[in-house]
Legacy VTK file of the C-alpha trace (Angstrom):
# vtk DataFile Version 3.0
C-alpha trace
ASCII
DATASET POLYDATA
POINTS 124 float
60.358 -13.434 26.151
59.323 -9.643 26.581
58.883 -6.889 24.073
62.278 -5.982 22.442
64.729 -8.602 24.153
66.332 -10.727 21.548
65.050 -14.127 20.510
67.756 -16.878 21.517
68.179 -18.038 17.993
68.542 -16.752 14.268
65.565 -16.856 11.663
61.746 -17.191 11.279
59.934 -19.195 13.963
57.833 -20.555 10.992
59.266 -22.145 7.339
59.163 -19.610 4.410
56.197 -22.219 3.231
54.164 -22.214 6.245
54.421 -18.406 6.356
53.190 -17.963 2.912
50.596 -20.426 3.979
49.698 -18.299 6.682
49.912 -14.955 5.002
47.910 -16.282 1.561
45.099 -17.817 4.107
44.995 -14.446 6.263
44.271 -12.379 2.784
41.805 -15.046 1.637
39.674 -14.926 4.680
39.802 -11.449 4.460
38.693 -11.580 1.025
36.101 -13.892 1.851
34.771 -12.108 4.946
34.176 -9.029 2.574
32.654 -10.704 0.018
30.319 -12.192 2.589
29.474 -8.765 3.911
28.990 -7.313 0.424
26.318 -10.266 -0.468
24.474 -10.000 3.063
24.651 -6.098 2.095
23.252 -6.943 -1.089
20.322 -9.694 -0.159
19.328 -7.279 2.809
19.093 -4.416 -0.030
16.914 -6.404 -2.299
14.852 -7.884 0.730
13.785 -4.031 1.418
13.207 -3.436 -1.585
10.934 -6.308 -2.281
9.081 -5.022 1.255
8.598 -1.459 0.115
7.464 -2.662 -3.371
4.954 -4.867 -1.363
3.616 -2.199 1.017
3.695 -0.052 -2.146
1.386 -2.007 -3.762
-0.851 -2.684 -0.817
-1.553 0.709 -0.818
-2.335 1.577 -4.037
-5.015 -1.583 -4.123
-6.464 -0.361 -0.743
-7.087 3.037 -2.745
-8.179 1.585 -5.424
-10.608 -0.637 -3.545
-11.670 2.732 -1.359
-12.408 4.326 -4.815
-14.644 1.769 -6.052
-16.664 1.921 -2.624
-16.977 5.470 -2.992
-18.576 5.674 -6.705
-20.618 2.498 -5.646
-21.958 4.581 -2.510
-21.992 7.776 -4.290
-23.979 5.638 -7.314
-26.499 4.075 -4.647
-27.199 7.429 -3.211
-28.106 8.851 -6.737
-30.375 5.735 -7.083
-31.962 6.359 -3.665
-32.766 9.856 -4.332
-34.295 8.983 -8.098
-36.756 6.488 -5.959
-37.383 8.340 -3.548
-41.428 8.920 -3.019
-42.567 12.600 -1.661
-44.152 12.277 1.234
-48.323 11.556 0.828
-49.084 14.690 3.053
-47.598 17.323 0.495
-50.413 17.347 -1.783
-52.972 17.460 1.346
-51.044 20.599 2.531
-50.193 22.539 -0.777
-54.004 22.231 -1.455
-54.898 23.431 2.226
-52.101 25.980 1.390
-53.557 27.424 -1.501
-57.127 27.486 -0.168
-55.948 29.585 2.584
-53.815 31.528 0.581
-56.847 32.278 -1.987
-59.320 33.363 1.181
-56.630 35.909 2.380
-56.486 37.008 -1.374
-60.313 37.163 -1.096
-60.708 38.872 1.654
-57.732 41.466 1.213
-59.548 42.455 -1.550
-63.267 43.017 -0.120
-61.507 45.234 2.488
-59.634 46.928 0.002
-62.934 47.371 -2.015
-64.676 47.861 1.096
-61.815 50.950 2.081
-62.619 52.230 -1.774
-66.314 52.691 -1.209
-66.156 54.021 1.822
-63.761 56.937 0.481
-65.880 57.587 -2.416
-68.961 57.608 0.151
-67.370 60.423 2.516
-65.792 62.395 -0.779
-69.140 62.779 -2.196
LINES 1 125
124 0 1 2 3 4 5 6 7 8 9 10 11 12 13 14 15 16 17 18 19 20 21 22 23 24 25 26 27 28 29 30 31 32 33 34 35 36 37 38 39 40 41 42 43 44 45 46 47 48 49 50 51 52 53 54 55 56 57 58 59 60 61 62 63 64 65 66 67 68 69 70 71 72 73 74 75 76 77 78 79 80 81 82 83 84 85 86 87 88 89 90 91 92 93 94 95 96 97 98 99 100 101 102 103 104 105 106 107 108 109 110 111 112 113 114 115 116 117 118 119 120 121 122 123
């Protein structure tokens, strides 16, 4: 048979049962299909979710774990420097500083004295 020419005989090719059959299993399979969807929607949802939650948390204990480091470094250092020794050559060298520093005082002020006299020596 084509499209549009007339079957040969009257009536349904199927029993009114077997079409109900047929009609009742097509909406149940449909119903199913969707409901199947709608829960693989669902446990995909909750799957990514649960994964974001995860990396979530990963992160913040990573941080947290970077944070401790930190003061523990930063608290080392501080402990460091509180130990740490000056060098033995800075007393050598202030001393040799000063000495120095007290002959240039010294001998700044003979020339001074020394420029004093010989004004007063010429004025007079």
């Amino acid at each position: 048979m084509k499209e549009g020419e007339k079957a040969p005989f009257s009536g349904t090719l199927l029993s009114p049962k077997a079409a109900a059959r047929l009609l009742a299993e097509g909406e149940t399979d449909l119903q199913t299909c969707l409901a199947n969807a709608e829960r693989d929607k669902k446990l995909l949802e909750v799957e990514w979710e649960y994964k974001v939650l995860l990396a979530e948390n990963n992160l913040a204990v990573c941080s947290m774990k970077l944070e401790d480091r930190e003061k523990l470094y930063g608290d080392h250092i501080k402990y460091l420097e509180s130990k740490a020794v000056t060098p033995e050559w800075h007393k050598p060298a202030y001393f040799a500083g000063g000495v120095v520093a007290g002959i240039g005082v010294m001998l700044g002020s003979a020339w001074i004295l020394n420029q004093i006299g010989a004004n007063n020596a010429t004025t007079q």
